[in-house]
C-alpha positions in Angstrom: 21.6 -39.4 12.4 18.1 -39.5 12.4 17.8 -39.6 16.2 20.1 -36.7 16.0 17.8 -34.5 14.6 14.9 -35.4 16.5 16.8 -34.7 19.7 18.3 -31.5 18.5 14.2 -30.5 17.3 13.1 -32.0 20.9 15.5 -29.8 22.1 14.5 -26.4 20.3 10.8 -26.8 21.0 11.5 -26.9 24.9 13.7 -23.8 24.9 11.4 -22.1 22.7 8.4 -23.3 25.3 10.9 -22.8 28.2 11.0 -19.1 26.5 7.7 -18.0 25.6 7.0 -18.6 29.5 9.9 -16.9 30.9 10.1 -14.0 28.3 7.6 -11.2 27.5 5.7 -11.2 24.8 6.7 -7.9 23.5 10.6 -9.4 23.7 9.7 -13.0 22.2 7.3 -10.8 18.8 10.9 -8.8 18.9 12.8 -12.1 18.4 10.8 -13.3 16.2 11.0 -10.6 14.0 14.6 -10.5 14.0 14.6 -14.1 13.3 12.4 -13.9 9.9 13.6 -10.6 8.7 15.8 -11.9 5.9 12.6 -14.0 4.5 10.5 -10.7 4.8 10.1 -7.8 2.3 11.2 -4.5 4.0 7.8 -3.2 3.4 6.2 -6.4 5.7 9.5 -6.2 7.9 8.8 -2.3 8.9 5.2 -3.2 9.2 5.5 -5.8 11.7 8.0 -3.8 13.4 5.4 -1.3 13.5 2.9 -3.1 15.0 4.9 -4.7 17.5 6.0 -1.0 18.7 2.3 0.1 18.8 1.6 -3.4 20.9 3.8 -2.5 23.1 3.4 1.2 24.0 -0.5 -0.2 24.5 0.5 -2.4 27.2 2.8 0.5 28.7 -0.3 2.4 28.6 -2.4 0.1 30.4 -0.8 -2.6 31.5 -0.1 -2.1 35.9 2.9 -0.6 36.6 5.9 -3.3 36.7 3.9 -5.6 35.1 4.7 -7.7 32.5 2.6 -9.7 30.1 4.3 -13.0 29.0 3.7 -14.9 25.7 1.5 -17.4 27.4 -0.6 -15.2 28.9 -1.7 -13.2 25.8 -5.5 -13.8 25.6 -8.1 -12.9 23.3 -9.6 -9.9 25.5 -5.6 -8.3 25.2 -5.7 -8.3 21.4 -9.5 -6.8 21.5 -8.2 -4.4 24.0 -5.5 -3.6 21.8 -7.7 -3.1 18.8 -9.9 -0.8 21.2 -7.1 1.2 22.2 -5.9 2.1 18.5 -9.5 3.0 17.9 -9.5 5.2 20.6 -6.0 6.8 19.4 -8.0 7.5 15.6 -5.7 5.1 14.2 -7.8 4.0 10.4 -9.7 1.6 10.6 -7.6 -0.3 7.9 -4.3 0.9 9.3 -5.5 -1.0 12.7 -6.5 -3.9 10.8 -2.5 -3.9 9.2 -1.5 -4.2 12.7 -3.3 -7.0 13.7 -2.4 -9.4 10.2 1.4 -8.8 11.2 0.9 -9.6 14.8 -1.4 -12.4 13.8 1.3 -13.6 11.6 3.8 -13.4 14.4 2.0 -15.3 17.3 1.4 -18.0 14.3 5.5 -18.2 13.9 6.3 -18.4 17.5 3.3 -21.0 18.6 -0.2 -21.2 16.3 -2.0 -19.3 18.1 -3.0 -16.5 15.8 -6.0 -18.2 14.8 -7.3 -18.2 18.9 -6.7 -14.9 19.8 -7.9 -12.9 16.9 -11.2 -14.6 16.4 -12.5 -11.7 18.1 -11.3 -8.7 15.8 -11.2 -8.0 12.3 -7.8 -7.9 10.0 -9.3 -7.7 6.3 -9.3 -4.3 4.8 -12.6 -2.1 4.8 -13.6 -0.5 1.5 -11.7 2.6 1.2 -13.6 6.0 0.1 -13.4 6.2 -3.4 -9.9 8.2 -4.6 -10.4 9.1 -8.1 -11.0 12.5 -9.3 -12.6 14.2 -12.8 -11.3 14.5 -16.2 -11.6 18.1 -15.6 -9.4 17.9 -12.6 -6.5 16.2 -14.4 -7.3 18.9 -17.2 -6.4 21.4 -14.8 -3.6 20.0 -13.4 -1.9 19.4 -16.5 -2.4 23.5 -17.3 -1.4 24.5 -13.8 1.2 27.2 -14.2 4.1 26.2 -11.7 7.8 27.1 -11.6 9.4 24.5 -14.4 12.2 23.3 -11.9 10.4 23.2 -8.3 9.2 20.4 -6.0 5.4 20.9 -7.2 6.4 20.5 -11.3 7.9 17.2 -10.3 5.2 16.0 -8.3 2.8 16.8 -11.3 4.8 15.3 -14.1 4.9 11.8 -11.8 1.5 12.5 -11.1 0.9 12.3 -14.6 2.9 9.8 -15.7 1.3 7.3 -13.2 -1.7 8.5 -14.9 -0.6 7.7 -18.2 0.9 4.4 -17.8 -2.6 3.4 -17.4 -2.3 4.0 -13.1 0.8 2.7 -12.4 1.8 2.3 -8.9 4.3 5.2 -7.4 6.4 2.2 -6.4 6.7 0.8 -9.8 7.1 3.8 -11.8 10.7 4.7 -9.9 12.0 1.5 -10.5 11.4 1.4 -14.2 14.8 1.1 -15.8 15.3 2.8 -19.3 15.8 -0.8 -21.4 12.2 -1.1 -20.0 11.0 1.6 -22.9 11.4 -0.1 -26.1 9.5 -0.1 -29.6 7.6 2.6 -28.2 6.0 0.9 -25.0 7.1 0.7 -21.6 6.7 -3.1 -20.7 7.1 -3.7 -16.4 6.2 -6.0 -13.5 4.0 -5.2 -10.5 5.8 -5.4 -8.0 2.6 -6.4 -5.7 1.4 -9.0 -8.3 4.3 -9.9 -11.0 1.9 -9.5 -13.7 3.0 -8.2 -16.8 1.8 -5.3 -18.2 3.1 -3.4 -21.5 1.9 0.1 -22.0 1.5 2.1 -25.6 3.5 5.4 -25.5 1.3 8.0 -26.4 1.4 12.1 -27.4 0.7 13.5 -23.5 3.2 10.1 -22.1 5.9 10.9 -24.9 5.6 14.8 -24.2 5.9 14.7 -20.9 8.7 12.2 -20.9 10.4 15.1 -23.1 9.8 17.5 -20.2 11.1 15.4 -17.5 15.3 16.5 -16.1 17.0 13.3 -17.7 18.3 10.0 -15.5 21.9 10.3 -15.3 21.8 6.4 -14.5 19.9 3.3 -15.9 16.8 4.7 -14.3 13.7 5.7 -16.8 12.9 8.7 -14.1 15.4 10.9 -12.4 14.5 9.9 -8.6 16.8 6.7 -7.7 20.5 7.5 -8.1 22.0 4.9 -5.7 23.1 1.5 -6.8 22.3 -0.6 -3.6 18.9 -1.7 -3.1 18.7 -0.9 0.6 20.2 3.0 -0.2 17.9 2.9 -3.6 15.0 1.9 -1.3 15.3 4.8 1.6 15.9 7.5 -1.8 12.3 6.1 -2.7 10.6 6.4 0.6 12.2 10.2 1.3 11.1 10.9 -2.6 7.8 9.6 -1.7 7.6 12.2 1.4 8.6 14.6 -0.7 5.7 13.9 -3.5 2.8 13.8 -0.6 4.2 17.1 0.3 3.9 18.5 -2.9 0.5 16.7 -3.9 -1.1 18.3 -1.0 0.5 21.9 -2.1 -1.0 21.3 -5.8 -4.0 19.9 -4.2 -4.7 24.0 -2.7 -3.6 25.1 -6.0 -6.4 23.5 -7.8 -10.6 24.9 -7.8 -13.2 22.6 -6.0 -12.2 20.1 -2.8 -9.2 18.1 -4.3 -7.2 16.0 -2.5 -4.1 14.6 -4.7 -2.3 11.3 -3.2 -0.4 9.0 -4.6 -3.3 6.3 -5.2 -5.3 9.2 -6.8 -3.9 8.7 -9.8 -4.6 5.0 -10.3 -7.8 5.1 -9.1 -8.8 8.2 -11.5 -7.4 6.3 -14.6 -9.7 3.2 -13.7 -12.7 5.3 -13.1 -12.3 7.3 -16.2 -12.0 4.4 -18.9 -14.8 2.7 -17.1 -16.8 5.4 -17.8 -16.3 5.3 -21.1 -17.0 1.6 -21.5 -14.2 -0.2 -21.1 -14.8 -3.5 -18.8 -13.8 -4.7 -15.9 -12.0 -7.4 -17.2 -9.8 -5.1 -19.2 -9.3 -2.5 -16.5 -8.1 -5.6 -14.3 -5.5 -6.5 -16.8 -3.9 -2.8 -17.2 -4.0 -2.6 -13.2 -2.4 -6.2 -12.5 -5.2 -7.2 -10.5 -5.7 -11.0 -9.8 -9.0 -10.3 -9.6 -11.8 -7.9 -11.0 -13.2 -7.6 -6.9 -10.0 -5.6 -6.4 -10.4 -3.1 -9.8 -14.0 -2.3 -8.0 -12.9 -0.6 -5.4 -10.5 1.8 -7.8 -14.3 2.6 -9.9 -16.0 5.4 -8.3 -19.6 5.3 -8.3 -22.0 6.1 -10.8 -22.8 9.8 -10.8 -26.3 10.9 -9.4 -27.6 12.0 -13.3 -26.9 8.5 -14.0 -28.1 7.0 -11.1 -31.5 9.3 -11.8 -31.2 8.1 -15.9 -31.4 4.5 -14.4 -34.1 4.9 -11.8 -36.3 6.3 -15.3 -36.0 3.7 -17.1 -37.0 1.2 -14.6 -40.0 3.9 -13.6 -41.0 3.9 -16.9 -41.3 0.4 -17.3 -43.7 -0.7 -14.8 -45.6 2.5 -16.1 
């Protein structure tokens, strides 16, 4: 049985080496995703889908005409083309970085050699521009006057909510079930993390869940009507166009240069209680951050008064 199994796995390593030679590398990244798709998130399936597609209009693009680039021949200079070439299209910088992990992670699947031909690009995340916004901002946007029932009152009562859960992800606020509220705190998982976090109901988060149109299902927030996760899923992600629409519409609505996104609201409730003194440590834990490197890049930076205040004192001392 034994020398079964090595035949049959002697077997499948020379028609997948017989393959990578005879079969582009656009058609084998293809396979491959098919092949792992059922041990994938949807989120890292599309992705990789996505950067496959992008992979392969860039060899369209410059590849010679009737050529075709086969999995062996993929080289190092191709993937730093590549990267060059979303660049040059003003794909983000982090966005082109997402592309390169999920084809890095497929040319590891099909034969190792992720590690070879992306030593000469980058695939971790730059720091982001900071995202939050003032007090006063959210202030404003909690006394905007908009039409009780339309698009732009939704997308500021989410808004808000994700701000009062203590910045909790868009993602994670629609999938809160109702039996989640209890003894006057809403208790969930991150999705991103599975850390627990359990959140106080207080005045504005018990007001505002007064003012919201009521779930006619087992859902906490009237977005997700569907029972199946792959039909509840697509209601998220057309909800989700729906609410950057919107944010961008209240965005105009509100004085000074505001733009309202999803993350804005996470990020603005981890600057804010940083700014009045709550640690890092703590911040980390309402966020369900592994790590306090991670609840750094949701603090803005000190203001210039502060910055000024600080520069003083040191003046002062070698005074």
């Amino acid at each position: 049985m034994i020398t079964n199994i090595f035949k049959t796995l002697a077997t499948c390593l020379y028609c997948n080496k017989h393959k990578s030679q005879t079969v582009s590398a656009v058609k084998r990244l293809r396979d491959e995703i098919v092949h792992t798709s059922c041990l994938c998130k949807e989120k890292t399936h599309k992705n990789k889908l996505t950067a496959v597609n992008a992979f392969e209009k860039f060899l369209t693009e410059t590849q010679q005409q009737g050529a075709v680039l086969r999995m062996d021949d993929v080289t190092p200079f191709h993937i730093k083309a590549f990267e060059q070439w979303m660049v040059n299209k003003s794909y983000s910088l982090n966005y082109v970085r997402l592309h390169m992990r999920c084809l890095r992670a497929l040319f590891n699947c099909i034969n190792g050699s992720g590690k070879h031909l992306f030593k000469e690009v980058r695939t971790t995340n730059c720091q982001t521009e900071k995202r939050a916004v003032s007090e006063d901002v959210v202030k404003q946007l909690k006394d905007l006057p908009v039409s009780q029932n339309s698009s732009v009152a939704m997308a500021r009562n989410i808004f808000l909510f994700c701000f009062y859960c203590m910045g909790m992800p868009l993602i994670d606020a629609v999938r809160l079930k109702k039996i989640q509220l209890k003894d006057n705190c809403i208790s969930y998982r991150r999705r991103k993390t599975n850390r627990l976090i359990t959140i106080p109901i207080g005045p504005e988060l018990a007001e505002l869940l007064q003012q919201l149109p009521p779930s006619p299902n087992a859902y906490l927030l009237p977005i997700i009507t569907a029972d199946n996760t792959a039909q509840a899923y697509h209601q998220y992600i057309n909800f989700y166009q729906r609410y950057r629409r919107s944010l961008k519409e209240l965005s105009c609505m509100l004085s000074g240069n505001v733009h309202l996104t999803s993350y804005v609201a996470r990020h603005t409730w981890a600057s804010i209680v940083y700014h009045h003194g709550v640690s890092e440590n703590v911040i980390a834990r309402a966020l369900g951050h592994s790590s306090t490197n991670t609840t750094r890049t949701y603090i803005t930076e000190l203001c210039d008064t502060e910055l000024a205040a600080a520069n003083e004192i040191v003046t002062k001392a070698l005074m």
